[in-house]
C-alpha positions in Angstrom: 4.0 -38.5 -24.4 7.2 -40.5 -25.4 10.5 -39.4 -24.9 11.4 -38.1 -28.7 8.5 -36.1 -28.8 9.3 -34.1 -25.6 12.4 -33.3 -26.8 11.0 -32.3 -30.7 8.0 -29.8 -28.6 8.9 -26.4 -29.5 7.6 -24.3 -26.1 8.5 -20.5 -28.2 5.2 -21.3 -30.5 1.9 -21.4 -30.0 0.6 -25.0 -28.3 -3.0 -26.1 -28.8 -5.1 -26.1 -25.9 -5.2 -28.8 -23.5 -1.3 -29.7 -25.0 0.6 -28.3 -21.4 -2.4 -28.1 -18.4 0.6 -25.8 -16.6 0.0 -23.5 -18.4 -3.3 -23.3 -19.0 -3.9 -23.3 -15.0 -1.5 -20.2 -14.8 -3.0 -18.4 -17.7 -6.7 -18.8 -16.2 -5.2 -18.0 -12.9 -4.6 -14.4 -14.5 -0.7 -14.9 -13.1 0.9 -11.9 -16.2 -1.5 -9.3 -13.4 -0.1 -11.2 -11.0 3.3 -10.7 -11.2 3.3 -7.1 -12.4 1.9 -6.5 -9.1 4.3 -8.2 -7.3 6.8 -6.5 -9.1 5.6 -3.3 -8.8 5.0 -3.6 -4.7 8.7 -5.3 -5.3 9.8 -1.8 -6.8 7.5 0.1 -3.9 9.2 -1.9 -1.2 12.8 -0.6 -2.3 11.3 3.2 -2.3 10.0 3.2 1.0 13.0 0.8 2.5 15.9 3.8 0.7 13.5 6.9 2.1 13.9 4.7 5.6 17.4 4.3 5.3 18.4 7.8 4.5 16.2 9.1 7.4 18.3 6.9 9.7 21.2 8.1 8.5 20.1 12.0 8.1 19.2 11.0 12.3 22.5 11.1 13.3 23.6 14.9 12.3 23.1 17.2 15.0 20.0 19.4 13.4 17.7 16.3 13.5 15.5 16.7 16.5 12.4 13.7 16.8 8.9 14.5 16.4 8.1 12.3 19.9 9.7 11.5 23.0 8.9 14.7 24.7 5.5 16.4 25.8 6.1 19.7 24.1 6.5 17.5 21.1 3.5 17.1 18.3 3.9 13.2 18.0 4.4 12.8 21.9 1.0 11.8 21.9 0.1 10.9 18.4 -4.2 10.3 18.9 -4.6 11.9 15.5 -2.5 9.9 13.8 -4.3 6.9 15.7 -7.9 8.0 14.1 -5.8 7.9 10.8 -4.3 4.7 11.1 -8.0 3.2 12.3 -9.6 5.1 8.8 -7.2 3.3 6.9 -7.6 0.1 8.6 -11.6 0.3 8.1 -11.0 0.6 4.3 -8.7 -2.5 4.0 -11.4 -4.2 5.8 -14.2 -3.4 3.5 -12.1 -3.7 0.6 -11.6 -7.5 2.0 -15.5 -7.6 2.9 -16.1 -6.4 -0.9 -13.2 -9.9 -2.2 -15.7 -12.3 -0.1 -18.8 -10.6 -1.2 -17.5 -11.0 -4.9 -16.5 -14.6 -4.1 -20.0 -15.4 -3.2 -21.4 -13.6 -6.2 -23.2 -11.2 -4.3 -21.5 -7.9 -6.5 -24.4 -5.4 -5.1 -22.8 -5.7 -2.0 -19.1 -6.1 -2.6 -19.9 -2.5 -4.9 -21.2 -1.2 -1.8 -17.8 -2.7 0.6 -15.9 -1.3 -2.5 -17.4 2.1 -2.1 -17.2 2.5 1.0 -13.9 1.4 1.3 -12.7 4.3 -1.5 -14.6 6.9 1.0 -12.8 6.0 3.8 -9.3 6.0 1.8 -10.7 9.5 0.8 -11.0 10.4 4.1 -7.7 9.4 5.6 -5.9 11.3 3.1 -7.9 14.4 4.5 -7.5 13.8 7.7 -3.5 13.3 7.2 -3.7 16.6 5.6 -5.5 17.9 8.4 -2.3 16.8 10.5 -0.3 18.6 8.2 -2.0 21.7 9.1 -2.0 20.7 12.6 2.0 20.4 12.4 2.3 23.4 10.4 0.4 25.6 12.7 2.4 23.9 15.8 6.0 25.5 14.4 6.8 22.4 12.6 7.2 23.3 8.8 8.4 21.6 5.8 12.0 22.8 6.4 11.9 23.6 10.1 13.9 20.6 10.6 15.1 17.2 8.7 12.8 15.5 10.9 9.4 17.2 9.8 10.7 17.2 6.3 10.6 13.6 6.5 7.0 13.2 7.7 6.0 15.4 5.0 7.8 13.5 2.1 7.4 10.3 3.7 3.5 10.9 4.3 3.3 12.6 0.9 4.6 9.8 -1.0 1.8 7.3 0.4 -0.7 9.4 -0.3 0.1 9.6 -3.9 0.5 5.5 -4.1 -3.1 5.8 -2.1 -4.4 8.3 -4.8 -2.4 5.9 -7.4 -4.9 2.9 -5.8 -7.9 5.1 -5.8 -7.5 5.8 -9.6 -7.1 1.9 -10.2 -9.7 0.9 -8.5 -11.9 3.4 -10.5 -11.3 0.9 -13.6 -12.2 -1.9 -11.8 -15.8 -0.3 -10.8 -17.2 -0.1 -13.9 -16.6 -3.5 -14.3 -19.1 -3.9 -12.1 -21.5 -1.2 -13.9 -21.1 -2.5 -17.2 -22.0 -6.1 -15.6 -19.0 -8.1 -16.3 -18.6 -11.4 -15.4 -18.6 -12.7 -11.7 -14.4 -14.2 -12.5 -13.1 -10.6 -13.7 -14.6 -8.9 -11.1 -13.2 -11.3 -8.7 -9.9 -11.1 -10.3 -9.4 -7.3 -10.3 -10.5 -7.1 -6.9 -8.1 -9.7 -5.7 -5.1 -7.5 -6.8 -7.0 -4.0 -5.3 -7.5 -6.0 -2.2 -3.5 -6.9 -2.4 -2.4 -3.7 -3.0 -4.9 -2.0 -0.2 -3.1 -4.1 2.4 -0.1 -3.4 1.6 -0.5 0.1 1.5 -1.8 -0.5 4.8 1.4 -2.4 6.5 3.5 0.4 4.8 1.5 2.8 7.1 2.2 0.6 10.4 5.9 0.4 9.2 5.8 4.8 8.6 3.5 5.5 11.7 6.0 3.7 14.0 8.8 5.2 12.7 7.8 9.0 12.3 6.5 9.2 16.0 9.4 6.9 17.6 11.6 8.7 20.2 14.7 10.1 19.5 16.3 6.9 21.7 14.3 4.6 19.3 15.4 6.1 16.4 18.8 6.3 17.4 18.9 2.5 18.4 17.1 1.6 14.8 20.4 4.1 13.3 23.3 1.7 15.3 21.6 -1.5 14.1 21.6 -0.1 10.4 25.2 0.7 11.1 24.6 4.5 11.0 
């Protein structure tokens, strides 16, 4: 294309296809999904990172007592919370197995990894429930102290992105009921897959926070300048 034309193009109106092959590739990359997902784990990230920053801070009044560091305390030894974190790490992994399945055309058996990986996200959020019974039953209530209170919201909050994942996901399964094409399938459940390990590392960042040491926590406080 010569010079003058380049400069008379008019990008704001519609271009015939084949006339810019960068965009093309982007469009059929489905980059608009894309990018609203990125923005929205973008928007997620800041959430999680102020609910972090205001338990760090909340640490350093005198009413804040850890839920670890002590035996007589419920996360001293946090085994249920490790069966959780494997639950949760079992459904990313089938969500993944159900991608590669797709990938290789093989949608019976990526709707099976898909399935399975929506019963297991089912059953972490019961068995985190189960540890809220567990706490509640233990002394440690919603307001016995700032520390529990954080679990609570903390925890609470990724369940509801979970749930928020769970009822995307259902969108994307009759996709494969209603027998769509191999490429959308492959494209919805690249973003699921996305936003299942991120809701994943979000639980690593949480778990290792809530059951840190009063020392730990207090060291994490200093370094945020608390």
């Amino acid at each position: 294309m010569s010079l003058i034309g380049k400069l008379m193009e008019k990008p704001w109106l519609a271009q015939p296809e084949g006339m810019d092959p960068a965009l093309l590739v982007t469009t059929n990359n489905g980059w608009p999904a894309r990018t609203a997902l990125r923005f929205f784990l973008g928007t997620v990230t800041v959430i999680f990172f102020l609910f972090i920053m205001t338990l760090l801070g909340r640490s350093q009044m005198g009413d804040f007592h850890a839920l670890a560091g002590e035996p007589w305390l419920p996360f001293d030894r946090p085994v249920q919370l490790w069966w959780n974190s494997a639950i949760l790490l079992l459904s990313s992994i089938a969500m993944h197995a159900g991608l590669w399945l797709a990938r290789q055309n093989r949608l019976q058996a990526s709707l099976l990894a898909v399935m399975l990986a929506v019963v297991l996200v089912l059953g972490f959020m019961l068995a985190q429930g189960y540890v809220w019974q567990q706490l509640a039953v233990a002394g440690f209530g919603l307001t016995t102290n700032p520390a529990s209170s954080y679990f609570y919201l903390l925890t609470a909050v990724h369940l509801v992105h979970l749930l928020g994942g769970v009822v995307a996901l259902s969108g994307l399964l009759r996709r494969y009921w209603q027998q769509h094409t191999q490429a959308r399938i492959v494209a919805g459940l690249t973003l699921c897959t996305t936003y299942w390990h991120y809701l994943f590392g979000i639980w690593l960042v949480l778990f290792a926070l809530l059951t840190s040491s009063a020392g730990t926590i207090d060291s994490l406080a200093a370094l945020c300048g608390f």
